[in-house]
C-alpha positions in Angstrom: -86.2 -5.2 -24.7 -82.4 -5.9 -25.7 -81.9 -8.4 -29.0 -78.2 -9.5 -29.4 -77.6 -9.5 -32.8 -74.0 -11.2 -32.9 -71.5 -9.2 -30.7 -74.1 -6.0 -30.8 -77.2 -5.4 -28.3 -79.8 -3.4 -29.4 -82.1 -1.8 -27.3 -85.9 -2.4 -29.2 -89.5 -1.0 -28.6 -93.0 -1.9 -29.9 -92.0 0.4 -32.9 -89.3 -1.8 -34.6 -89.9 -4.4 -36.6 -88.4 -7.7 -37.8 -88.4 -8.6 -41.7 -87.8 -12.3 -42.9 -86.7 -12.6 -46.4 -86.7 -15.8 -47.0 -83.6 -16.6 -45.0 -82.4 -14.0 -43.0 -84.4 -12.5 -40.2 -83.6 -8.5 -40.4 -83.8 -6.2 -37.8 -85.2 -3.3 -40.2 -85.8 -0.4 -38.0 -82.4 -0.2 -35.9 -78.9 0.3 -38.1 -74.9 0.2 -37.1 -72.3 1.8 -38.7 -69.1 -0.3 -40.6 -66.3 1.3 -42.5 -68.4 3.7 -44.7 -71.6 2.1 -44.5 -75.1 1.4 -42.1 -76.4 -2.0 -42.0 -79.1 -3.4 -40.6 -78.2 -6.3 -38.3 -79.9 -10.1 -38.2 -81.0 -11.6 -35.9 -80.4 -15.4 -34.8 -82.9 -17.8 -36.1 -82.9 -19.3 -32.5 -83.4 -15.9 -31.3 -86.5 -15.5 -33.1 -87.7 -18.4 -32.7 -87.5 -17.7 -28.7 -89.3 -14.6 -28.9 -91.9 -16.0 -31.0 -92.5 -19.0 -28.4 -92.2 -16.2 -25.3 -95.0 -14.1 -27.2 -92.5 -11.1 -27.1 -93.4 -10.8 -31.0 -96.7 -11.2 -33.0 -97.1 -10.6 -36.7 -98.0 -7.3 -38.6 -100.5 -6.4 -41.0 -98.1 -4.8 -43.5 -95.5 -6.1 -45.5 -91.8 -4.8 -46.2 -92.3 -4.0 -49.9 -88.3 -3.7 -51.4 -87.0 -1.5 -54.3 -88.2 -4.7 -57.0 -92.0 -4.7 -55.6 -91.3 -7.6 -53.7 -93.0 -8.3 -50.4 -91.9 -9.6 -47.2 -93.6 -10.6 -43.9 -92.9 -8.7 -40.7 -93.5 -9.0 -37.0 -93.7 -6.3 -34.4 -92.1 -6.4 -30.6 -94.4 -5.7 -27.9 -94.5 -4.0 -25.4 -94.4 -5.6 -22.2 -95.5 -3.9 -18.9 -92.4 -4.7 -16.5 -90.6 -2.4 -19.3 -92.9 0.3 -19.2 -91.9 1.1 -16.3 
C-alpha cells in the first residue's frame, strides 16, 4: 500500500506501524533522509482517518514506549489480498 506523507510516497506492508502521540500521527517504521538527519514522516490526519474508515488499519496490542517511559498507541496496516499478489 502507498501512504503520501506530504510530497513523499511510501511504499508500506503489514509490518509498519503508525504511532499517535497525542497529535501527530507518525509513521514509525519507514524513515527519509534531510540534511544530516532521518526522520520519520506523518501522516495526514485525514489520511488516517480514511484508512481507519477503509479497514486498511486495525489497532495493535503493543504500545510505542519512548526514551521517558511514556506510552503510545499504535495501529498496524494490513495486508490486503489484491497486494499479495
Amino acid at each position: 500500500m502507498i501512504i503520501k506523507c506530504g510530497r513523499r510516497e511510501f511504499d508500506c506492508t503489514d509490518k509498519d506501524r503508525i504511532m499517535f502521540n497525542g497529535k501527530v500521527y507518525i509513521l514509525v517504521t519507514q524513515k527519509y533522509h534531510k540534511g544530516y538527519s532521518d526522520y520519520s514522516p506523518s501522516v495526514a490526519k485525514s489520511t488516517f482517518d480514511r484508512l481507519l474508515k477503509q479497514g486498511k488499519i486495525a489497532p495493535c496490542k503493543g504500545k510505542y514506549i519512548s526514551i521517558f517511559g511514556d506510552k503510545y498507541p499504535m495501529w498496524a496496516i494490513k495486508e490486503s489480498e489484491d497486494e499479495r499478489e
